[in-house]
C-alpha positions as CSV (number, residue, x, y, z in Angstrom):
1,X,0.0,0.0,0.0
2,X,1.3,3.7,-0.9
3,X,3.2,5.5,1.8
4,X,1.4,8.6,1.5
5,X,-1.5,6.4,2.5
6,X,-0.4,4.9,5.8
7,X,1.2,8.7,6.3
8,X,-1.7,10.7,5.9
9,X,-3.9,7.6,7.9
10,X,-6.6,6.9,5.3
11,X,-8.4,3.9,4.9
12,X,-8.0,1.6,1.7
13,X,-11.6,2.2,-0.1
14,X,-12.1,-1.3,-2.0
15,X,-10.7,-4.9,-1.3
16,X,-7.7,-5.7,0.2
17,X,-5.7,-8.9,1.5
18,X,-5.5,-7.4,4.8
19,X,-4.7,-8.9,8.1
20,X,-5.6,-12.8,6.1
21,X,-3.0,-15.4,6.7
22,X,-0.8,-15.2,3.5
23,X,2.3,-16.4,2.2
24,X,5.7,-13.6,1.5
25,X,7.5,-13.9,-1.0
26,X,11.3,-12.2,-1.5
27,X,11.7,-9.4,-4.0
28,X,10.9,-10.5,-7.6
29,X,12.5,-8.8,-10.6
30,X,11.1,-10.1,-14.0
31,X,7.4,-8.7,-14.8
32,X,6.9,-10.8,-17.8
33,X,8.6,-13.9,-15.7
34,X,6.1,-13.1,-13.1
35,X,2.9,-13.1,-15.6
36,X,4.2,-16.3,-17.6
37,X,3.7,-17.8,-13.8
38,X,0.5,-16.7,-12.9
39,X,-1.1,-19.8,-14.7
40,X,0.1,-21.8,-11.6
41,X,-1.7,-20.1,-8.7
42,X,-4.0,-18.9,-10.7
43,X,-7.9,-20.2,-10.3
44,X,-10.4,-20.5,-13.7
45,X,-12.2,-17.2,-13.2
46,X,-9.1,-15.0,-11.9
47,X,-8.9,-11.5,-12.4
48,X,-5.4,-9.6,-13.0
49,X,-5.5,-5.9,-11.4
50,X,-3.1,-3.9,-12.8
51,X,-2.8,-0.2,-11.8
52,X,-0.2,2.4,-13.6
53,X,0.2,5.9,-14.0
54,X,2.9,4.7,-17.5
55,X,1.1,2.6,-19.6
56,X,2.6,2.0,-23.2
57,X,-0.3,2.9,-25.3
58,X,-0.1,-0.9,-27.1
59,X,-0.6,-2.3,-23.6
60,X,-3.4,0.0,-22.3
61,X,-5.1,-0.8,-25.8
62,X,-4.4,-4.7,-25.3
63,X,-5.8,-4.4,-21.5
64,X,-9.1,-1.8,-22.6
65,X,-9.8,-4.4,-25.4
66,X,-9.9,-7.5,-22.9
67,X,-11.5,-6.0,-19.8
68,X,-12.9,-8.3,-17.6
69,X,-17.1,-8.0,-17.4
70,X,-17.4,-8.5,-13.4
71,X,-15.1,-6.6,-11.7
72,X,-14.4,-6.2,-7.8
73,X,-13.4,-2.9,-6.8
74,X,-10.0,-3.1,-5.3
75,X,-8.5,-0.7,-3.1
76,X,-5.7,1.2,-5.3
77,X,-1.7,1.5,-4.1
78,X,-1.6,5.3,-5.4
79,X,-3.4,8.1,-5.0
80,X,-1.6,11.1,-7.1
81,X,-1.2,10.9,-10.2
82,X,-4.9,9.2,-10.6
83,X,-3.7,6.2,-12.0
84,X,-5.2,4.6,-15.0
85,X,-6.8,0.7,-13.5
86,X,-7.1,-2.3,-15.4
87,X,-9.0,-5.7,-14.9
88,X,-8.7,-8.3,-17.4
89,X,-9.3,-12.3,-16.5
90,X,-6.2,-14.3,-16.3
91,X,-6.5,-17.1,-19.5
92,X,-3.2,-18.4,-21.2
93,X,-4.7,-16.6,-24.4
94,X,-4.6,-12.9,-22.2
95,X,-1.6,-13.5,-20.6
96,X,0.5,-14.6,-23.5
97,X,-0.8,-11.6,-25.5
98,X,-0.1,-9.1,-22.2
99,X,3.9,-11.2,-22.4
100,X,4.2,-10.3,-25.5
101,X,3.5,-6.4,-25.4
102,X,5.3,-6.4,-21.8
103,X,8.6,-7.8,-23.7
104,X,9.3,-4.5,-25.5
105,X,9.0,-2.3,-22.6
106,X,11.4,-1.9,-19.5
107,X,8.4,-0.5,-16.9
108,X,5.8,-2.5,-15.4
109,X,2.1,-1.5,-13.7
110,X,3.1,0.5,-9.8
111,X,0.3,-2.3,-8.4
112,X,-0.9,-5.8,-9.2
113,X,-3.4,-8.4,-7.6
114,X,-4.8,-11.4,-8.4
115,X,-8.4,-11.6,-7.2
116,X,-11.4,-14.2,-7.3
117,X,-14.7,-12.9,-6.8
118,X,-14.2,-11.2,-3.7
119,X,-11.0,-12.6,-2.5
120,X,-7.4,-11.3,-3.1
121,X,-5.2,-14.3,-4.3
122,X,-2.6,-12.2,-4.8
123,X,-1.2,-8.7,-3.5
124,X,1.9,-7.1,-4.8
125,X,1.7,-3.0,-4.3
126,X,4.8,-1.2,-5.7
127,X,6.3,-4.2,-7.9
128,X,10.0,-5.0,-7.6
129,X,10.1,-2.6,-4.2
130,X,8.0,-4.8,-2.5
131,X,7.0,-8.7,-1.6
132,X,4.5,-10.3,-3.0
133,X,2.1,-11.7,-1.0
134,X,-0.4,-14.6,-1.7
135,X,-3.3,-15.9,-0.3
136,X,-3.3,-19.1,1.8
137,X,-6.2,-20.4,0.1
138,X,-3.4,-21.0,-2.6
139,X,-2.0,-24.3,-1.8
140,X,1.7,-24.3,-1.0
141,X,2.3,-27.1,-3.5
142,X,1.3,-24.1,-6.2
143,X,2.9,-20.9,-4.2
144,X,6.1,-23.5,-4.1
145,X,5.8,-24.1,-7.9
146,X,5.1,-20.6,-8.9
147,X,8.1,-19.3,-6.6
148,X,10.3,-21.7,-8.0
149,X,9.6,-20.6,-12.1
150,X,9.7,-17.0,-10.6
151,X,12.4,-17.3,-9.0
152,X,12.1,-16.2,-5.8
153,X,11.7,-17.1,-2.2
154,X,9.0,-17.7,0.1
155,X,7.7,-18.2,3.6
């Protein structure tokens, strides 16, 4: 979650992982890496939150073209500059297509989260600076796998 959030004490507005038990992983540092894993924790049904204030106009064109029809409002990492939000549903079809566009550029969305209905599989606010954290209704067997391709540690 932003800084200038927890500084100036205001409340997320929208859904958050919270206080529920979770998973941590160590600092990842490959966005495409990280979406070519996603098939692994991710449920049929998933929805992939992304929030930027620099999206590449290919890949804000990709996401507006495949936005997801039922979306959960999700409490957003930044507050200034208004950030543009994105919700697309995770299918190997979406995600190779978002790999593809994310390959020819060196920044990645400020905020990303994996949700399911109204439950945050995934939480990772300010990519590369931060953990990622995942849901414990993902089994470890698949947070182990999709650590492992990424990369990265967990606990």
């Amino acid at each position: 979650m932003s800084w200038l959030f927890r500084i100036l004490g205001l409340e997320p507005e929208g859904l958050v992982m919270g206080k529920n038990p979770h998973w941590r992983t160590s600092l990842a540092n490959d966005f495409t890496l990280f979406l070519d894993s996603l098939e692994i924790i991710s449920p049929e049904g998933a929805i992939l939150y992304l929030e930027s204030s620099n999206n590449p106009n290919d890949i804000r064109k990709y996401l507006e073209a495949r936005k997801a029809q039922m979306i959960t409002k999700i409490s957003r990492g930044t507050l200034f500059p208004m950030p543009e939000i994105f919700h697309m549903e995770i299918t190997k079809e979406n995600i190779k297509g978002l790999i593809e566009l994310a390959s020819h550029h060196k920044n990645a969305p400020e905020h990303v989260h994996i949700y399911k209905d109204n439950t945050i599989l995934l939480q990772w606010y300010d990519v590369f600076d931060d953990p990622i954290f995942i849901s414990k209704e993902i089994s470890e067997n698949k947070v182990r796998d999709f650590c492992k391709k990424l990369g990265v540690e967990y606990n």
